[in-house]
N, C-alpha and C positions, 0 to 999 in steps of 0.2 A: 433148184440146186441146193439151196440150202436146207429143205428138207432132209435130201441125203445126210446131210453132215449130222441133223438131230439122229437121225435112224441110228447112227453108228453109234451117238454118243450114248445113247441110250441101251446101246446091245454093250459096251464097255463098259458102261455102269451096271449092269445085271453081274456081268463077268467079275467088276470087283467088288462085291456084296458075295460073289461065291465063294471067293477066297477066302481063307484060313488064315490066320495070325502069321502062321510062318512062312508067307508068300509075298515075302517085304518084297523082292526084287521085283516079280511079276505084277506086283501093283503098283511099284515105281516107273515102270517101262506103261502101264496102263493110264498112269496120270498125266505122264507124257502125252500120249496119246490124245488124252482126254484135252489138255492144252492144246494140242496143235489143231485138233478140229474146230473146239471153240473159237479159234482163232482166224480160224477159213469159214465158218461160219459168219462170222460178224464180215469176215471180208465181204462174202457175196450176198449178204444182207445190201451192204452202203451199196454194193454196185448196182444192185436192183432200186433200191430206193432213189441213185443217182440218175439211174434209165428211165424212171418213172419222171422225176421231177423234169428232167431234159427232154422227154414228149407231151408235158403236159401244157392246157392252153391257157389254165386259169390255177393259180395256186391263193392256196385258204391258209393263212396265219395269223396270229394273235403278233400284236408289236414287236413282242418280245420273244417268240416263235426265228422273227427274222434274223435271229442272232445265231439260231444254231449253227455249227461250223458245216451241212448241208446247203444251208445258204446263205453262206457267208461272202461266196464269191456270184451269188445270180444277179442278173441284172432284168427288169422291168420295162414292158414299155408304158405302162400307167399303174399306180398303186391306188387303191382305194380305203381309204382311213375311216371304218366305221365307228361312231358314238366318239366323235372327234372331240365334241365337246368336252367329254368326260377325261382322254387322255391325256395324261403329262407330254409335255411341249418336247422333254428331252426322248420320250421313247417314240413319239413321233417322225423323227430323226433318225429314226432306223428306216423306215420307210421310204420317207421324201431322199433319200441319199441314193436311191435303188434306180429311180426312174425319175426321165422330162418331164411326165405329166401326173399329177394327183389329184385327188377329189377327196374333198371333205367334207364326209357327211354327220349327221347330227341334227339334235335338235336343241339349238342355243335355249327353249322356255325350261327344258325337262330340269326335275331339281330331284 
C-alpha cells in the first residue's frame, strides 16, 4: 500500500519539474498534494511495521533500539542481553523493565 503512495508521489513530482515559472498556483495545489501522501505514506509504513512486530516470535534489538517509540509500549516474555558484560548497567534497563525473565550472556574474561 504504501508503494502506491510512492507511485503518485513520484508521477507529481515529474508534473512539477514540467511546470513553468508562471504556474505558482498549480505547484502550490501539487505541494499540497505532495504533503498529504507523504503523509499517508509514513502512516501505512508504522501500520505495517506495527503488523509485523505484533506477529512476530522473536524480535532483534540493540539496547538502545528498545527505546524507539515502535517499542516503547512492547512487552516480553524473556529478553535476552547479549555481550552483557560489555553493556552499561543503565541501558540495560531498557530491557530488564520489558520482561519476568532475562538472560545474561557474555563473557566476563573477554577484554
Amino acid at each position: 500500500l504504501a508503494r502506491d503512495c510512492r507511485k503518485e508521489i513520484k508521477a507529481i513530482n515529474q508534473q512539477i519539474t514540467k511546470l513553468g515559472p508562471r504556474d505558482r498556483a498549480e505547484r502550490r495545489t501539487l505541494r499540497g498534494d505532495l504533503r498529504r501522501l507523504a503523509t499517508e505514506e509514513r502512516r501505512r509504513q508504522g501500520a505495517a511495521v506495527a503488523e509485523v512486530i505484533k506477529g512476530a516470535a522473536v524480535i532483534a534489538s540493540t539496547l538502545t533500539g528498545l527505546l524507539h517509540p515502535r517499542l516503547a509500549h512492547e512487552k516480553f516474555d524473556i529478553v535476552v542481553i547479549d555481550e552483557a558484560a560489555q553493556a552499561l548497567e543503565v541501558a540495560t534497563w531498557a530491557g530488564l523493565l520489558r520482561a519476568p525473565r532475562a538472560v545474561l550472556a557474555g563473557d566476563h574474561l573477554q577484554r
